[in-house]
N, C-alpha and C positions, 0 to 999 in steps of 0.2 A: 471521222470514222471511229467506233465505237472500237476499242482495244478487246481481243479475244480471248477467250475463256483460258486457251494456253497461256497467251503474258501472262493474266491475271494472278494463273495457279506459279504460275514461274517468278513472280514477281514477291508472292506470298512467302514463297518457301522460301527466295532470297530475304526476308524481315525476319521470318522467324530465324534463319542461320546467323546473321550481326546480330540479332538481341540476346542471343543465347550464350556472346561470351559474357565474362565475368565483369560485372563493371566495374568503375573505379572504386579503392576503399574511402569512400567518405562517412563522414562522421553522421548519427541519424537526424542531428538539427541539418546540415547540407541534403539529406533524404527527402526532406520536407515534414516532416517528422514534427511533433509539437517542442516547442521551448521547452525545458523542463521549469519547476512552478519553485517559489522559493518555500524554503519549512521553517521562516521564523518569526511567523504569526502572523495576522492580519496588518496588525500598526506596521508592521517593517518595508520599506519603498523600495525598490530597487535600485544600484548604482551603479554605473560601469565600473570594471576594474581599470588603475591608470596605473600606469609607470612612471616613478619621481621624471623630473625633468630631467632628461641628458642618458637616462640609463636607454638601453638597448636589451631585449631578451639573451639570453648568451645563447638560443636556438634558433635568433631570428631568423634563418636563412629555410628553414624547415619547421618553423611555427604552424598549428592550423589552428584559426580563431573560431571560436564557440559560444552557445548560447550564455554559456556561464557568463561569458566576460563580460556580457551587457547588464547583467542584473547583479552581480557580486562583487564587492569591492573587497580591499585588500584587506580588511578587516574581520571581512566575515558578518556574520548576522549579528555580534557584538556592536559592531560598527553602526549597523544599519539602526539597533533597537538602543544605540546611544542617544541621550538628548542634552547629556553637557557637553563641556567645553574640551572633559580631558576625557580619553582613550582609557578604557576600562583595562582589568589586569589581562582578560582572555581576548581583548582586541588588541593589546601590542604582543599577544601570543600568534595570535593568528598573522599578523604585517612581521612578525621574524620569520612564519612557513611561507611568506610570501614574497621576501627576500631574492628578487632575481638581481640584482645590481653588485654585489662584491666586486672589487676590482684589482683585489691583490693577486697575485700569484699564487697559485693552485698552491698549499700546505699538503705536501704525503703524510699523512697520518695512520698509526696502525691502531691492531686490536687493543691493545695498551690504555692508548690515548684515550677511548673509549671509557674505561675503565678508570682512567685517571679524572675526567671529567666527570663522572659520575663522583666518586667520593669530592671532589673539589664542591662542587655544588648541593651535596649532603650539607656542608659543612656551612654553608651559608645560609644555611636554614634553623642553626641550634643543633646539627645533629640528625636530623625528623629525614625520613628516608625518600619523602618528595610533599610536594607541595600536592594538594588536593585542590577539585575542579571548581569548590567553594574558597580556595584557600592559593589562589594562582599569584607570582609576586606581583607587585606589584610598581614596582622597580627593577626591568633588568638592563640598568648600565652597568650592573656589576661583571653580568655574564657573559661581555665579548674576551676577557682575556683571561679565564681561569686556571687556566691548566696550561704546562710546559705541553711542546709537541714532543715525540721519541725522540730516539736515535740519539740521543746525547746532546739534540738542537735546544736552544738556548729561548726560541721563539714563544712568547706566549698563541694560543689559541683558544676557541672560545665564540659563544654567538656573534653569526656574520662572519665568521673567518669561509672564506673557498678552500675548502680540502677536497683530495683524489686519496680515494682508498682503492686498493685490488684486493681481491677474495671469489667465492663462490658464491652465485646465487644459490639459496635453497627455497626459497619461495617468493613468485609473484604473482600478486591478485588483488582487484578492485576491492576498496577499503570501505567499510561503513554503508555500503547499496543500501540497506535497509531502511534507512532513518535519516542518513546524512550526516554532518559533524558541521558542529559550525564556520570552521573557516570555510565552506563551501556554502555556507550559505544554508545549510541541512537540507539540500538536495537529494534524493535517496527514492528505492522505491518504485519506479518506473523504467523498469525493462531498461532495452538499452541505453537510452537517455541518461538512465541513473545511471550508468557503469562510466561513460566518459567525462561527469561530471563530479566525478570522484576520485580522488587521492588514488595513486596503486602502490601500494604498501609492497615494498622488497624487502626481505629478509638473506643478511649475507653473514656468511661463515669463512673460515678460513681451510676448511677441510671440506672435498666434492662429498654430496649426500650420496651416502650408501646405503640409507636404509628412509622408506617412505610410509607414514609419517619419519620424520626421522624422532628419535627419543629423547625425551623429555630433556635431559642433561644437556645434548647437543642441541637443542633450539636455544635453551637458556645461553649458550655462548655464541649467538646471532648477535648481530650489528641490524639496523635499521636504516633505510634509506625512503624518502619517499615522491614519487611524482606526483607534482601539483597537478589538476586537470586546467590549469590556466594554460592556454597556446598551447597546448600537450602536443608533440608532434604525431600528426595520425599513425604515422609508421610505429611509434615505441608504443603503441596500442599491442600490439604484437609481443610484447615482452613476456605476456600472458600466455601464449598457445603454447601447444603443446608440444609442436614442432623446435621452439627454443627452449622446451621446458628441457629438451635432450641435449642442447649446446650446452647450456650451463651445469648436466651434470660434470662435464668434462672440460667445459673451458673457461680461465677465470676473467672478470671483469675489471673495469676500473671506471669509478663509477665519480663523475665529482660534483662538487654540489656546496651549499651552505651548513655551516653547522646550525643547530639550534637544539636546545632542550626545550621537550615534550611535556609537560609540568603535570600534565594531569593523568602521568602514567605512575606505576612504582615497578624497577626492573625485578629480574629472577635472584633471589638469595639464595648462596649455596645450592644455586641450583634448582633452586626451586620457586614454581612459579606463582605468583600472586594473584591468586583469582581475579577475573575481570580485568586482567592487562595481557597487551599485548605480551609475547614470550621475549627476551631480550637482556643482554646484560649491563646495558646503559640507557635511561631516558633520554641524552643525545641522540640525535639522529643528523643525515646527510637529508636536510628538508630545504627548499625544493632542490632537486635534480637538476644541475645543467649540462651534463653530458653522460653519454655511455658509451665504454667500448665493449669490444669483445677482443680476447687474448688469442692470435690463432696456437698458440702453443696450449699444452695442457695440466702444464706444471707452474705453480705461481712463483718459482724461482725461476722459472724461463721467460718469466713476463714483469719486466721490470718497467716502475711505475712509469718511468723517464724515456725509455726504450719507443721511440717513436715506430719503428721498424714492428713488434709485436701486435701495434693494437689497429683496430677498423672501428668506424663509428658504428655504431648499432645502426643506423638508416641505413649503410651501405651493405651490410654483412648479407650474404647469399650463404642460406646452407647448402645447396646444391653443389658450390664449390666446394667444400672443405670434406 
């Protein structure tokens, strides 16, 4: 028996009402979406990214795996356009942003330390206020213990050390879309594809932004943090909208992660910013990412680093509740 023109119409409207909720947030390679393409020339192969043996992501539990990981190794397009035996200066730059394995216990480090690491690693250069992107060391076993941590702690820190900083975000946003950078492989360039295969550059303060842009003086005393797009968890995609761009004018973070210096940046002097660099007052950064909270208090002396009671992972945080 041929089904009647009512199921039919009844049947329809039933498809169209389930497709019309929202689907899941997958990534655009999960969409069906094309691979995005690598940008470091024709000779360069692609290579999966791997993790030493024994390490574990510190997000494994909320990892989401991506096109990058199959074609980009830890090294970056450095890596790939190597043809000796040793690791070029800008590919053991790129395997320090690639650092998900530290295994000590999280260092609190402040705005200081920041600042302390910066003249520490001036100074290992002759003086010279950063290394340039012709000019990156080319040796850094100097750089895991340069600088004391605060607070009167006796601890050295320094590239590979896991530090938790708290402060303010004042900005977050997909890094280099245009072109790419090499530790990604120079992926860039294509719509959404390029936005998850890209670094998202956070910029933190220790004062909530009152004023947008905020001014010149006040970005120059930003800190830097950054997510790698490797296993990026789909959820801290979301650290971009604008729905958190309102959490964080009010509530502070605690953000932890690997140290490393940036070599091919030069920071803000007196305040003032260096063309062609990022805004900031140390080439240290918190590069990769292994966790984020959010503080549900709104004062960074009500949110202490240690204070397990203040903080929510960023996957779980509902602003609806707060």
């Amino acid at each position: 028996m041929k089904p009647s023109r009512l199921f039919l119409t009844v049947a329809c409207m039933l498809c169209l009402i389930l497709t019309s909720f929202d689907a899941p947030d997958l990534t655009p390679e999960a969409r069906g979406q094309e691979p995005p393409t690598l940008g470091c020339g024709p000779a360069a192969q692609g290579r999966p990214f791997k993790l030493p043996p024994g390490c574990k992501l510190p997000f494994d539990a909320i990892k989401t795996p991506r096109a990058i990981d199959a074609i980009c190794p830890t090294g970056g397009c450095s890596e790939l356009g190597n043809t000796s035996q040793q690791p070029t200066p800008h590919q053991l730059m790129n395997i320090a942003k690639n650092n998900f394995c530290a295994t000590n216990n999280a260092v609190p480090v402040s705005y200081n330390d920041f600042v302390n690491l910066q003249q520490a690693s001036n100074k290992l250069k002759a003086g010279a206020p950063a290394w340039w992107t012709g000019l990156l060391p080319s040796d850094r076993t100097k750089l895991p213990k340069v600088a004391s941590s605060g607070g009167g702690r006796s601890q050295k820190v320094g590239e590979g050390t896991k530090v938790v900083f708290v402060g303010f975000i004042r900005e977050a946003k997909y890094d280099d879309t245009a072109t790419g950078e090499d530790v990604n492989c120079k992926i860039g360039g294509k719509g959404l594809v390029g936005t998850v295969d890209n670094d998202i550059h956070i910029s933190i303060g220790l004062t909530q932004l009152t004023q947008t842009p905020a001014a010149t003086a006040d970005r120059c005393q930003s800190l830097t943090a950054e997510m790698s797009p490797h296993f990026r968890p789909a959820v801290w995609e979301k650290i971009v909208s604008t729905s958190f761009r309102q959490v964080f004018q009010t509530h502070p973070v605690r953000i932890t992660g690997t140290l490393m210096m940036d070599a091919e940046h030069v920071p803000c002097v007196n305040g003032t910013i260096r063309s062609g660099n990022p805004v900031r007052i140390s080439v240290w950064e918190i590069h990769p990412v292994y966790a984020i909270d959010i503080c549900k208090n709104t004062s960074l002396k009500a949110c202490g680093v240690a204070d397990a009671t203040a903080w929510t992972p960023f996957d779980k945080y509902q602003i609806s509740s707060r």
